[in-house]
N, C-alpha and C positions, 0 to 999 in steps of 0.2 A: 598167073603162075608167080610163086612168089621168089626170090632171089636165093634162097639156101633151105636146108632141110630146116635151120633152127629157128628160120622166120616161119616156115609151115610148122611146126613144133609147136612155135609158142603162142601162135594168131588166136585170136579170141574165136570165139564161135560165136555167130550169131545167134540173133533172136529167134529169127524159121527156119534154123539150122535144126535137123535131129540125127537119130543116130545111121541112117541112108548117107546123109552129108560127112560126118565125122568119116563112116569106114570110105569115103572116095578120097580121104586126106592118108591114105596107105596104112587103115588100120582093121581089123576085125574083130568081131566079139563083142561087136558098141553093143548095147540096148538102152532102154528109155531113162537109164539113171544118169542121164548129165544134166548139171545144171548151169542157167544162163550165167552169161558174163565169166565160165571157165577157159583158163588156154586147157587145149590138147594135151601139155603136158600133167598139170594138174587132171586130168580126168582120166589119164593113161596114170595115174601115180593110185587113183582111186579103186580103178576095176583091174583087178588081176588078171583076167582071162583077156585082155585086149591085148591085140598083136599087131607088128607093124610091117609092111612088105617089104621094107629092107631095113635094116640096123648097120651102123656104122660102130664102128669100137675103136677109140683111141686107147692110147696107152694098155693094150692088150696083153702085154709082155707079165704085168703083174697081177693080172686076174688069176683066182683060186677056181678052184674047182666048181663049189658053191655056185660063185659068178657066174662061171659061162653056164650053168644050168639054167642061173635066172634068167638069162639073157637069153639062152636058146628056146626060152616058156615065149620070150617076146615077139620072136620072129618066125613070119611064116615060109615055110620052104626052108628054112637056114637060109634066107636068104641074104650074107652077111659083106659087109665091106670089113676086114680086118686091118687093123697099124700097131706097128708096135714097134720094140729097138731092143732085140734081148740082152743087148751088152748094157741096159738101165734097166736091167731087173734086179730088184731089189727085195724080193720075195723068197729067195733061191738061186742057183747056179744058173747063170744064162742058158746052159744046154742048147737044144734046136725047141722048131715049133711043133716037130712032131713028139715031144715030151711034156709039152706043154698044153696043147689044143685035146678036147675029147674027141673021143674016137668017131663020135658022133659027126666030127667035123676035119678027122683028118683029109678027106677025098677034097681037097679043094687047089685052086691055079694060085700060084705063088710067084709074084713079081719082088725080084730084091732092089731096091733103090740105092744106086751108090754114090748118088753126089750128094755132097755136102753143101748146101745153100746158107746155112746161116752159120758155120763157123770157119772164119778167111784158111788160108792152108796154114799160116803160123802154129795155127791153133790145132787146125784138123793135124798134125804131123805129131802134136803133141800126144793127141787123144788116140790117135793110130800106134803109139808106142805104149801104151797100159790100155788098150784093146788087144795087145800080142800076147800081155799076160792073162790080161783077164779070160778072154776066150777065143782062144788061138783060129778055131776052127770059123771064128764070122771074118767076114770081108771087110778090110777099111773103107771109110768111103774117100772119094775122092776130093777135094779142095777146088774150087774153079778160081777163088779171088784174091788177091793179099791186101791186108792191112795197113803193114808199114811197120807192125808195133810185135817183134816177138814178144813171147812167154816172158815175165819177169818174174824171180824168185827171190824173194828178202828175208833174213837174217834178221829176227830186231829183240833188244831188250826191253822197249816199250812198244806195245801194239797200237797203246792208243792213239799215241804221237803218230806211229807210221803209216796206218789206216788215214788219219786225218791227211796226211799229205800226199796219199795214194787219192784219196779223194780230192782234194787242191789239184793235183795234173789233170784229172782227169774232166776237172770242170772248165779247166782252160782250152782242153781241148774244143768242147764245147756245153753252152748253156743249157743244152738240152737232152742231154746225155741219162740214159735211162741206168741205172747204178745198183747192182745188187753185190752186198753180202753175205759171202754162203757158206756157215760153217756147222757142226755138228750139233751145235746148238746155237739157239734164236735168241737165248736170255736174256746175254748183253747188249744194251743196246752202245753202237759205237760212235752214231750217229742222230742228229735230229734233224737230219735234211729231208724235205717231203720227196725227193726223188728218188732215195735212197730204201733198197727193200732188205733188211733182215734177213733170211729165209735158211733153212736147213736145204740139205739136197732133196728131201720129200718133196718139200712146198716148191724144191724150184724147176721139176719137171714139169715137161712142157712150155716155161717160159725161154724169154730171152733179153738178152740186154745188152746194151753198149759196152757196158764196163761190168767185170766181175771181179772181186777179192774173195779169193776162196782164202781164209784162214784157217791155222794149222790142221794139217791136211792128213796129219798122224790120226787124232781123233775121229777124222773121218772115215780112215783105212779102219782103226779098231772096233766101227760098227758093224755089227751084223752086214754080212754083205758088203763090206766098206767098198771094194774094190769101185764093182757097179758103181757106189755112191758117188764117189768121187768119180769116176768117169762121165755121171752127171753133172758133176759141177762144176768142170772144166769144160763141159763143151754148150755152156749156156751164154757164153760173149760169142756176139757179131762182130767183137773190132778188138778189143784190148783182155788180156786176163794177166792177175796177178797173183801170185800165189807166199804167203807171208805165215812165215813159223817162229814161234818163240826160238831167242837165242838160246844153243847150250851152255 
C-alpha cells in the first residue's frame, strides 16, 4: 500500500503490469494501450474513457460547469471527496454549494469545517470582518492560536523602501521565514530574495506562509471578484500579515 492517493497516481507501472493491474490501482476502462515505463497519471491524461473509484477535488469552489462534467466523466459512482472555501471564489459570488454543484451531485453529506488551523486568531478576526461583507450567510471559522503579531497597516510614499524594511523585520524574526508578496499584479519585481514569492491572489491559493505583504489592497478590491480576492490574500500568513497602500 502506498502512502497517499498521489504516490498511487503517480507510481510507474511495471513491466508485467497490464491493464487487470492498472484497473486494481482504482481505475476502469484500461485496455491494452499503455505503455511501459508510464505513471498512472500520464495514461489516465491519454485514454479518456478511464475512471477512477474515487476522485478528490480541491479547490472546488471555482470549477465551472464544463469542469465538473469532466470530472464526473472520471469517476465511477460519483464517487467524490469534495473541498472547497466559497468565500475564495473568485469565479462569481460565493452563494452556497447548492448553486454551485450539478444537479447530478446535489444528494450528497456535507461536513462544514470551522477551525482555523493555519491562520493565528490575529488574523482569523481580521478575515472574519470582510467575510461579514463578503458573504454574510457563511460561518467564520474559529482561530485556536495567537501569534503575538496583530494586523499592520502602512501608509507610505515610497513602497520600495517600506516593502524592503517589512522584509528586514521579518528576516530578523527569523532566517527561515517563508515570505510572499501578494498584489494585484506580479510585474514588479520588489524583491531579489530567493525566499521571497511575487504572487497575485490567483497564484496564492492554496498556499501559505510565514509572512505576507499584501500590497495596495484597492487594486485588489477593483478586480473582478476583488472582495473574494482579497480575502484570499489576507488569510495565507500563518504568523505575521502586512498590509501597505500608497500615500494619499
Amino acid at each position: 500500500m502506498t502512502d497517499s492517493y498521489s504516490d498511487t497516481f503517480n507510481e510507474e507501472i511495471d513491466d508485467d503490469e497490464g491493464p487487470e493491474d492498472i484497473a486494481e490501482l482504482g481505475l476502469s476502462g484500461a485496455d491494452d494501450r499503455w505503455e511501459r515505463g508510464s505513471t498512472v497519471a500520464e495514461l489516465a491524461k491519454a485514454e479518456r474513457l478511464w475512471q477512477f473509484g474515487h476522485v478528490i477535488v480541491d479547490e472546488a469552489q471555482d470549477l465551472t460547469p464544463m469542469q465538473w462534467r469532466m470530472i464526473e466523466r472520471r469517476s465511477v459512482d460519483r464517487s467524490m471527496t469534495i473541498v472547497g472555501d466559497l468565500a475564495q471564489r473568485s469565479i462569481g459570488t460565493p452563494g452556497t454549494w447548492a448553486d454551485h454543484l450539478p444537479n447530478s451531485l446535489q444528494d450528497h453529506a456535507y461536513q462544514e469545517l470551522t477551525i482555523n488551523y493555519r491562520s493565528p486568531i490575529e488574523l482569523n478576526d481580521m478575515a472574519a470582518k470582510l467575510l461579514a461583507e463578503l458573504a454574510p450567510n457563511l460561518t467564520p471559522a474559529t482561530g485556536i492560536r495567537e501569534s503575538g503579531f496583530p494586523p499592520v497597516e502602512i501608509e507610505t510614499n515610497n513602497m520600495t523602501r517600506s516593502v524592503s524594511e517589512v522584509l528586514d523585520q521579518a528576516r530578523e524574526l527569523s532566517n527561515s521565514s517563508r515570505i510572499a508578496i501578494i498584489s494585484a499584479s506580479a510585474d514588479v519585481n520588489y524583491t531579489a530574495d530567493s525566499r521571497v514569492q511575487h504572487l497575485t491572489p490567483w497564484q496564492a491559493k492554496g498556499l501559505e506562509f510565514d509572512e505576507v505583504l499584501v500590497i495596495q489592497p484597492g487594486e485588489i478590491l477593483a478586480e473582478p471578484n476583488g472582495l473574494s480576492l482579497l480575502y484570499v490574500a489576507i488569510t495565507r500568513s500563518t504568523r505575521r500579515l502586512t498590509v501597505l497602500r500608497h500615500q494619499l
